[in-house]
N, C-alpha and C positions, 0 to 999 in steps of 0.2 A: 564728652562722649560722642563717638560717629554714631548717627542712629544707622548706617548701616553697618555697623557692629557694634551690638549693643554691649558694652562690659568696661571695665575702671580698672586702668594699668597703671602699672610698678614699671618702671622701667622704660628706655626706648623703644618705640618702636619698630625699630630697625635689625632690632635684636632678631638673631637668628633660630631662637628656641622660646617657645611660648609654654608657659608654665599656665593652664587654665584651672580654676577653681567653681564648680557650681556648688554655692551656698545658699543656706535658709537661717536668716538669723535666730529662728527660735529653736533650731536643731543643736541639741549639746554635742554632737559627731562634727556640726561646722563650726561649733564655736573653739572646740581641742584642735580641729587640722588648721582653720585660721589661723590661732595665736603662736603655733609652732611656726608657722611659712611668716607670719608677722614681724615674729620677735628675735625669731633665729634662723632660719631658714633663708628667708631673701636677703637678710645682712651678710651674713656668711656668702651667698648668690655676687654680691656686688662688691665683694671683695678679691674673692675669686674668681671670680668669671666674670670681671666685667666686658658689659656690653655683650653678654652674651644670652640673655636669659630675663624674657618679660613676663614679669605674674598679670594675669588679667582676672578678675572678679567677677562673675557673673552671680545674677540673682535664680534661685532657684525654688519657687515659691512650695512649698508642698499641701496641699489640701487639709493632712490630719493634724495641721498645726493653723486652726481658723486664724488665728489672729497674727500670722506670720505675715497675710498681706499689707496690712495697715501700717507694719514697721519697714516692711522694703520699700512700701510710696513714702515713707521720712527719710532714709538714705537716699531715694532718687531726687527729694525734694532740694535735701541740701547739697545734692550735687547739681540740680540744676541752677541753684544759688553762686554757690563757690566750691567747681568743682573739684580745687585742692584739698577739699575739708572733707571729701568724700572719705579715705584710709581714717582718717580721726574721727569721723560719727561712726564709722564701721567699728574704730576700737570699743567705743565707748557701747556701742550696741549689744557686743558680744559681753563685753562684761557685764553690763546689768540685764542679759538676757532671760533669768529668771520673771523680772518683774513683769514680764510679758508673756507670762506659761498659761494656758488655761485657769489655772488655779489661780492665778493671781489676776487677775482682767477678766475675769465672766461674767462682774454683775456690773460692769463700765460700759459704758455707750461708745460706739465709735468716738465720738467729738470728743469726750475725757480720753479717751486712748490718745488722740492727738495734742490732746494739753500734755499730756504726760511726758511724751516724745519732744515736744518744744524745748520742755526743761532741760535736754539733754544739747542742745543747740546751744543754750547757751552756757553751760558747761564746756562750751569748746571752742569758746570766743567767738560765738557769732549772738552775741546778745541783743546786736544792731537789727536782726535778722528774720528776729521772734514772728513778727505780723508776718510777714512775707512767705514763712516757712507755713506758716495757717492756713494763707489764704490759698495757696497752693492745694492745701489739702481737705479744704472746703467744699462740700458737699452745697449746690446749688439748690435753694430753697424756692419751690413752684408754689402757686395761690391753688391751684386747681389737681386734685391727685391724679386727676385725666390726660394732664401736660405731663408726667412725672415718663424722662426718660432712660433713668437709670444708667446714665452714662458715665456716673463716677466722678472724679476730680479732676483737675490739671497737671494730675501724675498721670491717669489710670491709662492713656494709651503709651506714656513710656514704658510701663512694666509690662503691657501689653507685649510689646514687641521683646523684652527678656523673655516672657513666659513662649512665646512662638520661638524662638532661638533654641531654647532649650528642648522644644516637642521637637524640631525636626531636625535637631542633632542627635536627638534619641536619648535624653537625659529622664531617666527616668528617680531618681531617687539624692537625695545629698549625704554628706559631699560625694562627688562624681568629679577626677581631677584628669584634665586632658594634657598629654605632653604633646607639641607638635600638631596641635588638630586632633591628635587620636584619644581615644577612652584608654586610661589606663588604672586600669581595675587591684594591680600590686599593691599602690598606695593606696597608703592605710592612715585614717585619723590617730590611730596609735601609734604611728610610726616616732620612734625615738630621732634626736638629731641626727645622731652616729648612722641612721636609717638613710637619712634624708642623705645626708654627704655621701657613704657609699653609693646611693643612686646616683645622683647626682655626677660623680665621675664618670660612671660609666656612659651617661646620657650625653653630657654637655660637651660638643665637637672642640678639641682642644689638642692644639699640636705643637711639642715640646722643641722642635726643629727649627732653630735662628735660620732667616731667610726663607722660609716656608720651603726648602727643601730636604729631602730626607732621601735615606738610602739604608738598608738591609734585607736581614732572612726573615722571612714570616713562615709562619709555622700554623696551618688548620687545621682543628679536628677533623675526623670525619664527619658530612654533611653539617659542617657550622660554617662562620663567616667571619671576613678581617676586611678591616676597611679604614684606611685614614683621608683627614681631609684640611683643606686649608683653613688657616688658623684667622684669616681676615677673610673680606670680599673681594672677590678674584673673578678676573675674567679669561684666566689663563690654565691650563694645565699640560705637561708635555711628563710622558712616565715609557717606559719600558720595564716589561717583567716575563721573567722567566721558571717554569719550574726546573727544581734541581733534586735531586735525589743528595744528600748529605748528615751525616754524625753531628753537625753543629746546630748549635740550639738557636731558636731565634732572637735576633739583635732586640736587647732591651731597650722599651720606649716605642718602638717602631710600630705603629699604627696599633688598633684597638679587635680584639678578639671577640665575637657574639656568637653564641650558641643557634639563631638568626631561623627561618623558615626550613623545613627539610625542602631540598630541592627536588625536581625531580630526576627519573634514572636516566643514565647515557651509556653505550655499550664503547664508548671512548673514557679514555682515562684525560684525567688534564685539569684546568680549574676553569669557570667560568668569572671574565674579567670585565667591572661597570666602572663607567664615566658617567657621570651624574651630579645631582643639588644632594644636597644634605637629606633631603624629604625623603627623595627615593633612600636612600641608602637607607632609612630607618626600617621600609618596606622589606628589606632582607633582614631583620631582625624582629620588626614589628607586624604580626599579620594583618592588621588592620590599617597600616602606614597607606596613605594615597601614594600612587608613581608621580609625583609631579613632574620631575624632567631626567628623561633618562638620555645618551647620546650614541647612538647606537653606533655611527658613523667613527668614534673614536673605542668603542667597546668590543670585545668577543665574548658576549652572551647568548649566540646560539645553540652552541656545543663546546665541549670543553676541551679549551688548548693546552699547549705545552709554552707558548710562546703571544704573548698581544703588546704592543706598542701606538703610541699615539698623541699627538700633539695638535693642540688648539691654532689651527692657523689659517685663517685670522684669527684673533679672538673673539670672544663671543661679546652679542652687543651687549648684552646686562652682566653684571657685576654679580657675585651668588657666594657661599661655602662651597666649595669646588671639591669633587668628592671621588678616590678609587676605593673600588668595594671589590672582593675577591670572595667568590662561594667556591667551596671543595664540596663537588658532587660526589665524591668517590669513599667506597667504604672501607679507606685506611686514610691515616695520616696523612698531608701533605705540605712538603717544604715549596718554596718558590723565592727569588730574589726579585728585588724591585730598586728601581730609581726615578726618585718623583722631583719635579720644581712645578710651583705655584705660579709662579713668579715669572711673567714675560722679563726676556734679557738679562735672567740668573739661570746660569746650566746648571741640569741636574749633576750630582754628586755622582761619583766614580759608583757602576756597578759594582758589588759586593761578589766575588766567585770566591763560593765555600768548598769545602775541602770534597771531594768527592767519595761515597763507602764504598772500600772495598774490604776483602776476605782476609787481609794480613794486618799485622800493625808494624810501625817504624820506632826505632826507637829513639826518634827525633821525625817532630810533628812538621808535616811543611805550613810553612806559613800561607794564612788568609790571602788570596788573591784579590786582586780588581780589575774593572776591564771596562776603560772609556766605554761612555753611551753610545759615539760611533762604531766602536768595535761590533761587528755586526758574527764574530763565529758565534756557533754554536755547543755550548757547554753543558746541554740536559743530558742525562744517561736514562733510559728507558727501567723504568720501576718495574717490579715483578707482581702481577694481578696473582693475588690469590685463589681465587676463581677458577684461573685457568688452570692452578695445579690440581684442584679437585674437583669430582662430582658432584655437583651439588646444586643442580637444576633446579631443584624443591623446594631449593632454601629460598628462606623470607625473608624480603631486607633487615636490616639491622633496627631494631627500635631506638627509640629516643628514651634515656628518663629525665623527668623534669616535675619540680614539685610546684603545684597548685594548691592557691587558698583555698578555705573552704566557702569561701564569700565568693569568689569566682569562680568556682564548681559550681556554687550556689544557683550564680545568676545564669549560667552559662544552661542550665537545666530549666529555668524559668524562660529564659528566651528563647528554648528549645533546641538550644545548640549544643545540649548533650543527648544524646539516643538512648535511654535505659531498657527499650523494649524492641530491640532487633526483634525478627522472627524467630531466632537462637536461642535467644533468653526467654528463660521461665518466669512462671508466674512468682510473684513476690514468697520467700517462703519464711522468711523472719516472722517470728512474733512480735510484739510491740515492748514483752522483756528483752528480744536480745539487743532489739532497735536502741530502746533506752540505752542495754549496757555500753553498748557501740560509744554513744555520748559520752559516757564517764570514761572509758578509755580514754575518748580525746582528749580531756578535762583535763584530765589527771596524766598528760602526756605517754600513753602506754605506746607500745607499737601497734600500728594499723599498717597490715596487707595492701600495697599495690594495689591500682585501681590503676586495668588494663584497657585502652581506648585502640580502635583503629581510625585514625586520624584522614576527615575527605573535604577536600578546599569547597566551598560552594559557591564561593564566589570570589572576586578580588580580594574582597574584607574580608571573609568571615570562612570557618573553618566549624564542621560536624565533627565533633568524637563518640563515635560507635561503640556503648561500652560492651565490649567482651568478657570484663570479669569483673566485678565490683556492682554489680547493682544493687544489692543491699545495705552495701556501706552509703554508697548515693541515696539510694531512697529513703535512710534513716537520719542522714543529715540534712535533705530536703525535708520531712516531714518533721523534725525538731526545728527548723530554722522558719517553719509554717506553724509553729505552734500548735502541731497537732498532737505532737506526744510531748512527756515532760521529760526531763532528764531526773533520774532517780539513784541516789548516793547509796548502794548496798548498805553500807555502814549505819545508814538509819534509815532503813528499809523502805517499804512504801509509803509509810504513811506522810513522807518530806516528800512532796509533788515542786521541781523548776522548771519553770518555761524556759521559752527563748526569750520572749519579752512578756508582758505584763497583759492580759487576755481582754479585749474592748475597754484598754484604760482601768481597767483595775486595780488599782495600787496593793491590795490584799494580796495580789498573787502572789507566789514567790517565783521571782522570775532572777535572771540573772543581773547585775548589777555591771554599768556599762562596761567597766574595764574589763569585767569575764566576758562583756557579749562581743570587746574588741580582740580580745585573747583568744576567743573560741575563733570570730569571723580569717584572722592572718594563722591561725593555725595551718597548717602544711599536708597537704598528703602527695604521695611520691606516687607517679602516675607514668606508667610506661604506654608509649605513643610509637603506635605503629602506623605506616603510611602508603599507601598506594597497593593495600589489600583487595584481594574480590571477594565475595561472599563465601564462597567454596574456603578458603583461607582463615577468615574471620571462626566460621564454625568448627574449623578442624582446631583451632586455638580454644575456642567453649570447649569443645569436647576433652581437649588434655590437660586443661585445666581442674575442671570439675573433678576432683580429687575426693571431695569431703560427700557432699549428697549426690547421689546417682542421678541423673538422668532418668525420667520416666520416658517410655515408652512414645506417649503425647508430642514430650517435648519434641522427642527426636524425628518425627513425623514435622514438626511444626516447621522445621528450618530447612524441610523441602522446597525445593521452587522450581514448581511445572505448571502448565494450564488445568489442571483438573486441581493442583493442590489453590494457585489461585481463585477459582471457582469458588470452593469449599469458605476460602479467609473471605472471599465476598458474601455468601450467603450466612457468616457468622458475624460480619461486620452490620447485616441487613436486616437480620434477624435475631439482635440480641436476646430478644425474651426466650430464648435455647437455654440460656443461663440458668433459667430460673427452673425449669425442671431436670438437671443433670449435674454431675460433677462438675463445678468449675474452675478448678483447683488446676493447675500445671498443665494449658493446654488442651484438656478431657473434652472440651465441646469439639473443638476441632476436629481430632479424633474419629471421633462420636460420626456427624458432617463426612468424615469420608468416609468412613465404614456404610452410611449410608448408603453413597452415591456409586459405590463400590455396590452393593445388594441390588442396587434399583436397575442398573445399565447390564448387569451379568448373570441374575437371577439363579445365584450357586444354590443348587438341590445340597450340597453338601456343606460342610463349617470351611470355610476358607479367609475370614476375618482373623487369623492369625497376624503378629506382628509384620513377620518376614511378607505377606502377600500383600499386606493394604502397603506398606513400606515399596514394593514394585510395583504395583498401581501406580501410589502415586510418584514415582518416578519416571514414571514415562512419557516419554515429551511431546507426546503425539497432540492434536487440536481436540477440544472435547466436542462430540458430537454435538449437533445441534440440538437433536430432541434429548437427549441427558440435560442441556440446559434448561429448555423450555418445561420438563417434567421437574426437574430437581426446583424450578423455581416457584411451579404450582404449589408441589407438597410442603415447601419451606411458607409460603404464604399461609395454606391452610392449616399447619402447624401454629403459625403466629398467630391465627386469629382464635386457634381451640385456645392454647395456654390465654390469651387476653380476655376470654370470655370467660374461663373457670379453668385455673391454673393447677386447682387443687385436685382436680381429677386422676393428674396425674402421680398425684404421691395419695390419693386416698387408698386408705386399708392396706399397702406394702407401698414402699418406697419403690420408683421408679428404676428400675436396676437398666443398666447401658446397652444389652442385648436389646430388654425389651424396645427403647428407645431406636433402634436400629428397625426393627420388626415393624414398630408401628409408622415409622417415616415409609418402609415398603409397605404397608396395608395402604396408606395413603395415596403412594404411587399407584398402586394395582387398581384399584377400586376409584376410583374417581368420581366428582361431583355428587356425591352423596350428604343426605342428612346428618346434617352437625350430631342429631342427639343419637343417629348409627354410630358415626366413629368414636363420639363420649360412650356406649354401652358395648363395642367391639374394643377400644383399649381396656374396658374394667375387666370384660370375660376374657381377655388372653392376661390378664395378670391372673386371674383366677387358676386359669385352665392351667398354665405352666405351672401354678406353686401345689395344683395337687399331684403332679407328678416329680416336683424337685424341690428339696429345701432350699437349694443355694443355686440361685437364678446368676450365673454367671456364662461368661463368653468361652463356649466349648462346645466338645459336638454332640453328645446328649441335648444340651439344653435348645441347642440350634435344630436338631433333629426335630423335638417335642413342637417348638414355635411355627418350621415349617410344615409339618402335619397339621397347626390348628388355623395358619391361614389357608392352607387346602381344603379344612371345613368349612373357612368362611365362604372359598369361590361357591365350593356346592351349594351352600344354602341360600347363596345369593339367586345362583339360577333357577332353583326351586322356589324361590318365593317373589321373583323376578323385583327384587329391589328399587331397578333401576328405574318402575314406573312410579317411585313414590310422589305424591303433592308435596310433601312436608319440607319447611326449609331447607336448603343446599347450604355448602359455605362455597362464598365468592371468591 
């Protein structure tokens, strides 16, 4: 083991695809993906691809398994012994993995934990080895408990350095399996072989072409990717390619097709064409792939051509997977012709010139052209942009569909790299029945609705999806996968309560049993991914969607974005406990918050908090005055500190109705620095006052009429009894 990479390989390492593994031997999830890449997987690996493909082992200790530590310092032991023996105490580990479960080692002492472990040493022919494997893992014995420095064994800083490996690779959980350096979240402990192989093809750089040269049509979706590459280490590459407009299908065999990053727009038609290492090319497939070497000098990846050519001369000094990768930015189809050699002092194979479309048929097909790599005419015929025949300015780019686990939904929401709560989106409105039922659908394989994302890069690595429709399918399989609700079987109604897993170790629970909780985790949902949206876009997508429950009022308010509606989402971010006296259901405090600030700044004699005027308020793009600020953030203070002091005041003897709420944030404004116990006996007398002129205290111009009449009583009697020279407490 290099302790500057700390991990136990299969294979060469000179291999050009790294198969990573973060395990915990007392995890039953690492012990099923181990013995599948064990016993079938890497044999299959080295048969087929050899020298292609290194598994590397890393340790991945995890906390809720106490005694996981004590068994990865025995496998580091007997690797620092003979570290061939290393894959053979790991088998042997996984299989008696139980003997080391909580349940079965709680009342054992570390050092019997260690005798235990030895047994297993020399079950594996190292019986010569027993002391040695001990003494390694011998806790130093002090006279004086004052000297005791807790530094652990003559393992404890190699596992050290696994367990730092894994923080700042960002390994949070096992298994966690890396292709290439990157996290790749698809693979699944359950994954069957037949799994593993079909991955596996499509992963592993492999090219069917004797003399590592190759020639034909390739053929890319819209906004996917195609890319082949050399089948050894090369330090050469010489290609020219062409796009062609043509009826013939793409040459079979001829480089590898990915569905790969959406790229971005270009108002040029054409493809964009990479010279590159293997690594990069993953990055057009993989969002998380690092560029490690890309070669611009030989590439046309600025904008998108009809034409790129380019040859390695001299060669390059290092030896590498020599790699052309081809993105179609364009939203149709695209053919192109290519001829590639690997191979300094083998020419490429005859250009491929396909047949070209035209409007008539022959009734005798001309035959397939070719056309030496000298030949330098040109053969493209100009495609016809759809676009251009139609209006359609408005339109959105094309989305992507593409189906996600629910275990990478999962995590992608816990690392926050899913958005559930645009400003768009409403407040959560499922109940915890239909949440449930949501589960049993998946369970039971039903159909589940699309889950709509607008897709935004935030960085090299990593990628925001903004959901636009789906947040309760989201938030009920985040909340079942958190064990907050159970999944609940109609069939045997509530009284059968399943978890996701089993509640602080419980065994009583009924929770799902691992192959459901790996059957639920690779479960699928079909997720259409839209890309390079603005907000104005995103919303107008909420709103035509929302088919089933309407849009309240609130909502549609909430997905405003102006300086005053900012304002408002500040002072409701600031002043949470607004919550606790008002609707806060879909939005309504917000609302509430401008309708305020809307009364304070305009002082309407008349009802004008209808939807359509606070809706043009807060529209308007203008800078919000300064004193609108400096008052809206008095009264929101003093608001905070009434409800913190007796919150009950405001719901004693009728419920706090949304006008009054509006009134009393204006009495606040109007009347300033006054005695806490004035504004606690001014809100009781205006609920009073309004409910004996009105049963039904709602937002209208009666009731708006009645409110500002009794804060025109308050100014009077303020200045008749000159208030403002009271002693008595102020609020600050």
């Amino acid at each position: 083991m290099s302790l500057t990479s700390p991990g136990h390989r299969l294979g060469a390492s000179t291999a050009p695809h790294v198969l990573e593994a973060y395990l915990d031997y007392l995890c039953p999830f690492s012990a099923k993906l181990y013995k599948r890449v064990r016993n079938e997987v890497y044999p299959y690996i080295e048969k087929n691809y050899p020298g292609k493909v290194q598994f590397v082992f890393r340790h991945q200790v995890q906390p809720w398994h106490p005694f996981s530590t004590v068994v990865h310092e025995a496998a580091l032991a007997v690797e620092k012994i003979d570290s061939t023996k290393f894959f053979l105490f790991s088998d042997k580990l996984f299989d008696v993995q139980k003997q080391y479960f909580d349940e079965s080692v709680q009342n054992l002492s570390r050092a019997q934990i260690y005798e235990s472990l030895a047994k297993h040493v020399k079950e594996i022919g190292m019986a010569s080895s027993y002391s040695q494997f001990l003494s390694l893992l011998d806790i130093p014995v002090v006279d004086e408990f004052e000297k005791a420095r807790n530094e652990g064994n003559k393992i404890t800083n190699d596992l050290k350095l696994h367990i730092k490996l894994g923080r700042q690779t960002g390994i949070h959980v096992s298994p966690t399996v890396l292709f290439d350096h990157i996290i790749n979240n698809e693979i699944s402990s359950g994954w069957t072989f037949d799994q593993w192989k079909e991955w596996l093809a499509k992963k592993v750089v492999y090219s069917q072409n004797l003399g590592d040269t190759s020639s034909g049509i390739g053929v890319i979706p819209e906004y996917q990717a195609w890319y082949t590459c050399s089948k050894v280490l090369t330090n050469y590459i010489s290609y020219i390619l062409e796009v062609v407009k043509t009826p013939e299908n793409a040459t079979n065999g001829f480089g590898i097709n990915e569905i790969g990053n959406r790229p971005a727009h270009y108002d040029k038609e054409g493809l964009l064409v990479f010279v590159s290492n293997y690594t990069f090319i993953r990055s057009l497939i993989d969002q998380n792939a690092p560029n490690v070497l890309y070669l611009p000098e030989l590439s046309c990846g600025i904008e998108p051509v009809q034409k790129c050519e380019g040859t390695s001369n001299p060669p390059f000094n290092t030896e590498q997977i020599n790699c052309l990768g081809v993105i179609n930015p364009n939203g149709f189809e695209t053919k192109f012709t290519a001829s590639i050699s690997f191979t300094k002092g083998v020419e490429k194979p005859p250009l491929i010139i396909p047949l070209e479309e035209s409007n008539h048929t022959e009734s005798t097909p001309t035959p397939t052209k070719t056309l030496s790599p000298t030949d330098t005419r040109s053969f493209f015929v100009p495609g016809d942009n759809i676009a251009n025949k139609l209006e359609m300015n408005e339109a959105l780019s094309k989305p992507r569909n593409v189906n996600h686990t629910l275990y990478k939904l999962y995590d992608w929401m816990e690392r926050g790299l899913i958005d559930t709560n645009p400003e768009f989106q409403r407040d959560i409105v499922w109940n915890n029945t239909k949440q449930c039922h949501l589960i049993d659908s998946i369970l039971k394989n039903y159909y589940v609705p699309p889950i709509l994302f607008s897709c935004k890069k935030l960085d090299r690595n990593r990628w925001l999806r903004i959901c636009i429709d789906g947040k309760q399918r989201l938030t009920s399989i985040r909340r079942f996968m958190n064990n907050e609700i159970p999944y609940l079987c109609p069939s045997e109604g509530k009284a059968k309560k399943t978890y996701y897993e089993n509640i602080d170790d419980d065994q009583n629970t009924n929770a799902l049993s691992i192959g459901e909780k790996d059957d639920f985790d690779n479960s699928e949902l079909v997720c259409i991914e839209y890309y390079d949206l603005n907000i104005e876009q995103e919303q107008e997508i909420f709103s035509r969607v929302q088919l089933g429950l309407a849009l309240t009022t609130a909502e549609k308010l909430h997905v405003i974005s102006s300086p005053i509606a900012e304002l408002a989402k500040n002072l409701l971010e600031q002043y949470p406990s607004v919550n606790k006296i008002v609707d806060n259901k879909r939005g309504k405090p917000f609302q509430l918050i401008v309708q305020a600030l809307h009364m304070m700044e305009l002082n309407p004699t008349k009802f004008s908090a209808a939807s359509g005027a606070i809706t043009k308020y807060l529209q308007d793009d203008r800078s919000v005055p300064q004193e609108l600020k400096q008052k809206a953030s008095r009264v929101f203070a003093e608001l905070d500190f009434l409800i913190k002091v007796d919150d009950e005041v405001f719901t004693r003897d009728h419920r706090f109705a949304p006008i009054e709420f509006v009134f009393f944030c204006y009495i606040l404004a109007k009347f300033p620095n006054l005695e806490m116990a004035w504004y606690q006996d001014t809100l009781l007398q205006m609920k009073e006052y309004v409910r004996n002129y009105h049963a039904d205290i709602r937002f209208n111009q009666s009731v708006y009429k009645t409110l500002w009449n009794y804060v025109q009583k308050v100014d009077d009697n303020l200045q008749q009894d000159n208030v403002h020279k009271s002693k008595r407490r102020k609020i600050n």
